[in-house]
C-alpha positions as CSV (number, residue, x, y, z in Angstrom):
1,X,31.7,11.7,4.1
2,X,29.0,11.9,2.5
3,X,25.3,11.1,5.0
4,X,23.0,8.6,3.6
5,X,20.8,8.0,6.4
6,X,19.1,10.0,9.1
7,X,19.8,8.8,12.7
8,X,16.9,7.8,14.8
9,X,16.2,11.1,16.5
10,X,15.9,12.7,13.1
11,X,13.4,9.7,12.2
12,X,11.7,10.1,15.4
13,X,11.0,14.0,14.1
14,X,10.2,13.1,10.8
15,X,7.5,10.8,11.6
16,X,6.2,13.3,14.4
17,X,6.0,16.2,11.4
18,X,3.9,13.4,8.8
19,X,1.8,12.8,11.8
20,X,0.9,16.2,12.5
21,X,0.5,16.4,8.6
22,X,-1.6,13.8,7.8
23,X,-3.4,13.1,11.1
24,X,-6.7,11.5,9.4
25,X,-4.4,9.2,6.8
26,X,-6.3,5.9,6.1
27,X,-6.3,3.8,3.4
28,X,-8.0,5.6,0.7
29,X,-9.5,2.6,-1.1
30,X,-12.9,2.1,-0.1
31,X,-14.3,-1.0,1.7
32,X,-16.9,-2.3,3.7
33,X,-15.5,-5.9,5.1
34,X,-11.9,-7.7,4.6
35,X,-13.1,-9.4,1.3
36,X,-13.8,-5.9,-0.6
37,X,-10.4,-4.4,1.3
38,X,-8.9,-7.7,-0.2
39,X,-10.0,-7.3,-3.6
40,X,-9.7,-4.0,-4.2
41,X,-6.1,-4.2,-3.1
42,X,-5.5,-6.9,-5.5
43,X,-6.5,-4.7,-8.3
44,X,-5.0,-1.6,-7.2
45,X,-1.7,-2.8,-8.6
46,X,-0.7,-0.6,-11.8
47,X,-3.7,1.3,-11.1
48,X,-4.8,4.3,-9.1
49,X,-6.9,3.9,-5.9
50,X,-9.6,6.2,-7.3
51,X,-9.9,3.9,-10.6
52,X,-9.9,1.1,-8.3
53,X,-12.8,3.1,-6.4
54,X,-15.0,3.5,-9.5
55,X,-14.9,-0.1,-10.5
56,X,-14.9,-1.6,-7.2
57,X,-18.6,0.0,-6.5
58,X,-20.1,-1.7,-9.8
59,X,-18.8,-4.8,-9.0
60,X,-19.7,-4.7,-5.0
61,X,-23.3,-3.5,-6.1
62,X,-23.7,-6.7,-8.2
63,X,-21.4,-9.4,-6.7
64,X,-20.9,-8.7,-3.2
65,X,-19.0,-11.7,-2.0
66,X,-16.5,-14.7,-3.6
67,X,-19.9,-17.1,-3.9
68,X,-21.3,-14.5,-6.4
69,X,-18.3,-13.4,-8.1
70,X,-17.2,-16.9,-8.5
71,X,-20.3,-17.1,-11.0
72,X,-18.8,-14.9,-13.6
73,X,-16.6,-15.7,-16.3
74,X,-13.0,-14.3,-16.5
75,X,-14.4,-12.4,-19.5
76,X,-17.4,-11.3,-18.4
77,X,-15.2,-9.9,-14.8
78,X,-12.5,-8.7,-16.7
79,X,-15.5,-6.6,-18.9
80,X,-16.0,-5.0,-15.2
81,X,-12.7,-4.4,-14.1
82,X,-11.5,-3.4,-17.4
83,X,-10.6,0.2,-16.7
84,X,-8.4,-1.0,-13.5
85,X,-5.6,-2.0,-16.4
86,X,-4.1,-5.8,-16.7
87,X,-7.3,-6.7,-16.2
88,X,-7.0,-9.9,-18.0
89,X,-4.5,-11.2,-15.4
90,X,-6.3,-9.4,-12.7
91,X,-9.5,-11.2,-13.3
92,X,-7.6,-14.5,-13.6
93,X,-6.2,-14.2,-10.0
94,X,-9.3,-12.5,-8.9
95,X,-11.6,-15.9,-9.4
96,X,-9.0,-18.0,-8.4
97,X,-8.4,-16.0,-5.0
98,X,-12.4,-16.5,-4.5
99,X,-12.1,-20.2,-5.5
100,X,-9.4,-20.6,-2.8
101,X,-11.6,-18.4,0.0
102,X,-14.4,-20.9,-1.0
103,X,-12.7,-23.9,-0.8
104,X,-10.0,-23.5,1.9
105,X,-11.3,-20.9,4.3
106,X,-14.8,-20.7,4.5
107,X,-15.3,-17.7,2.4
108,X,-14.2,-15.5,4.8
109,X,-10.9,-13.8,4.4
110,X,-7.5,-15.1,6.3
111,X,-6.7,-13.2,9.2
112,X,-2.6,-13.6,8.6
113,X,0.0,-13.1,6.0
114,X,1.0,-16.5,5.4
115,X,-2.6,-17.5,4.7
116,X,-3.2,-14.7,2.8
117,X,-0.2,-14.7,0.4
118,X,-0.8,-18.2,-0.8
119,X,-4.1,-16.9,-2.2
120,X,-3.0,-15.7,-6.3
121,X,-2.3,-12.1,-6.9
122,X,-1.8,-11.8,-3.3
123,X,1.8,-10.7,-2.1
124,X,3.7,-9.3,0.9
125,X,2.5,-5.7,0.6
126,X,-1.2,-6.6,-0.1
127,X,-1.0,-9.1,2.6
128,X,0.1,-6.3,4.9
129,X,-2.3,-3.3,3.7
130,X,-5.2,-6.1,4.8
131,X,-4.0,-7.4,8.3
132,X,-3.1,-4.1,8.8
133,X,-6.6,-2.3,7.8
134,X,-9.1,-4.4,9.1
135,X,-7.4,-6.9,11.4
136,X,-5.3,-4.6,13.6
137,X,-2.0,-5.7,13.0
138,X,1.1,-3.8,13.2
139,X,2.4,-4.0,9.4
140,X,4.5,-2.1,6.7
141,X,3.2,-2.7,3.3
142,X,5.6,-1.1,1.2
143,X,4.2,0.0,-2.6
144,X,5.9,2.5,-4.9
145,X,5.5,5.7,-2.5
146,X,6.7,4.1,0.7
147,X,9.7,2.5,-1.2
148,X,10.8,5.9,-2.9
149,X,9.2,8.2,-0.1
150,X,11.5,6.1,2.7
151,X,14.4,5.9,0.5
152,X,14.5,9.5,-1.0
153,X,14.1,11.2,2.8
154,X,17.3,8.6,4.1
155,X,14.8,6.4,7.1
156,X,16.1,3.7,4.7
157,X,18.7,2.6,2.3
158,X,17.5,-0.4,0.7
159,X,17.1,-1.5,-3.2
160,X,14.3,-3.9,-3.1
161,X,10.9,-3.0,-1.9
162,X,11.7,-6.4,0.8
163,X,14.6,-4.9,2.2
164,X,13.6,-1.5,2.5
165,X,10.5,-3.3,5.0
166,X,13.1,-5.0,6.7
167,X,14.8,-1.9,7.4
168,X,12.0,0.3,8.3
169,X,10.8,-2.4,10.9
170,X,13.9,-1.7,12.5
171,X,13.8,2.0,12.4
172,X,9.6,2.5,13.3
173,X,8.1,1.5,16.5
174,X,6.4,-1.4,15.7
175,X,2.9,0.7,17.1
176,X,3.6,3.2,14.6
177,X,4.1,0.4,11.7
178,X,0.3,1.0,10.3
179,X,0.0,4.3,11.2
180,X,3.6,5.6,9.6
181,X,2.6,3.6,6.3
182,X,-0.1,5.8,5.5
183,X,1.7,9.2,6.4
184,X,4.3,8.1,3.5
185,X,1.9,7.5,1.2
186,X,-0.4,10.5,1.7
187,X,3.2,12.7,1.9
188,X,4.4,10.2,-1.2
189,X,1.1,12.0,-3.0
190,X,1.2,15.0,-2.2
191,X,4.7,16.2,-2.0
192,X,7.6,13.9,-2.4
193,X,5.9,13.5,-5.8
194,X,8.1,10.5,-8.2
195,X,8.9,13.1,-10.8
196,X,9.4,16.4,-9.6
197,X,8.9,16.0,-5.5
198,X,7.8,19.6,-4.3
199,X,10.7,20.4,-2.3
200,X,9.6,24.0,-1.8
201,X,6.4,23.2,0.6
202,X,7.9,19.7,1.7
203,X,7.9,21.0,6.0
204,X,10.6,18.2,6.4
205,X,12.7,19.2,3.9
206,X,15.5,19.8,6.5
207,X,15.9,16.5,7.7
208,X,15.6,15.0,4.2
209,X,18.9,13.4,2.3
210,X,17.4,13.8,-0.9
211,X,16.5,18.0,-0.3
212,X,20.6,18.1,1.7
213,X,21.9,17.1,-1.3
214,X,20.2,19.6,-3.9
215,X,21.1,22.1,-1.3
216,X,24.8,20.9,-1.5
217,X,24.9,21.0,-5.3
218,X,23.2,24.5,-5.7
């Protein structure tokens, strides 16, 4: 029968091997408090995090906060942002996330998911990249490289980008939830690339389903 999923000692190696890999991994979207972490995450969506990077340091310079950002127009924001892509609908949910921070909270950023995903262009994942970045909580946020990194390797066998958190919060130790998210992206990056993953250099190719079953049909 054919194996579709590794079995937790196998994990357990895997994630020891993207530790020793990627022992520095962070987010690589820069920030300075929650509310920059929170916006730039909210327009990292379609985008790339160094795009998002570029933008993101005009629009800190001149509107720092949601009480100056607020000020501006969706036009004249989306004018900023422009570059991020789907901008228009980006600088919708923007103002309308610092509306809500304004109105509801103080202007200060919620400090847990269910807070934060009733805020507009806020979901799950960018929920848990921010209680995960700057409040210390344990959390998963699965975008497109941790879905197909998970998946491809076997830690997972899941359809949706829910289910395949569901899943790997069963597999991970919860201290490693954070932690393991940025090893799959960096490794997501760098080798296990959407296209053509680079199987060649890949140092857990051994363990991975995916690399078994090119292995099989060679």
């Amino acid at each position: 029968m054919r194996k579709y999923k590794l079995n937790k000692s196998e994990i357990d190696t895997v994630l020891k091997i993207l530790k020793s890999n990627y022992p520095d991994a962070k987010s690589e979207l820069n920030f300075n408090n929650p509310f920059e972490l929170l916006i730039a995450t909210i327009m990292a969506a379609q985008s790339t995090d160094r795009q998002v990077n570029i933008v993101t340091k005009k629009l800190f310079d001149l509107y720092p906060g949601p009480e100056d950002i607020i000020k501006l127009t969706e036009e004249e924001l989306g004018e900023i942002i422009k570059s991020s892509g789907f901008y228009r609908n980006k600088s919708k949910n923007i103002l309308k996330t610092c509306e809500m921070l304004l109105n509801e909270y103080d202007g200060k950023v919620p400090e847990n998911r269910e807070d934060l995903v009733k805020l507009p262009g806020v979901g799950r994942k960018t929920a848990n990249v921010v209680i995960s970045n700057v409040f210390g909580q344990e959390a998963i946020a699965v975008d497109t490289h941790v879905f197909r990194v998970t998946n491809r390797i076997g830690i997972v066998k899941a359809k949706t980008v829910e289910d395949t958190e569901k899943e790997l919060m069963k597999k991970i130790p919860k201290h490693l939830w954070s932690k393991s998210h940025h090893w799959f992206i960096l490794h997501g990056r760098r080798v296990c690339k959407a296209r053509k993953p680079l199987c060649e250099i890949c140092e857990i190719r051994q363990y991975c389903i995916y690399n078994r079953k090119l292995r099989s049909e060679s």
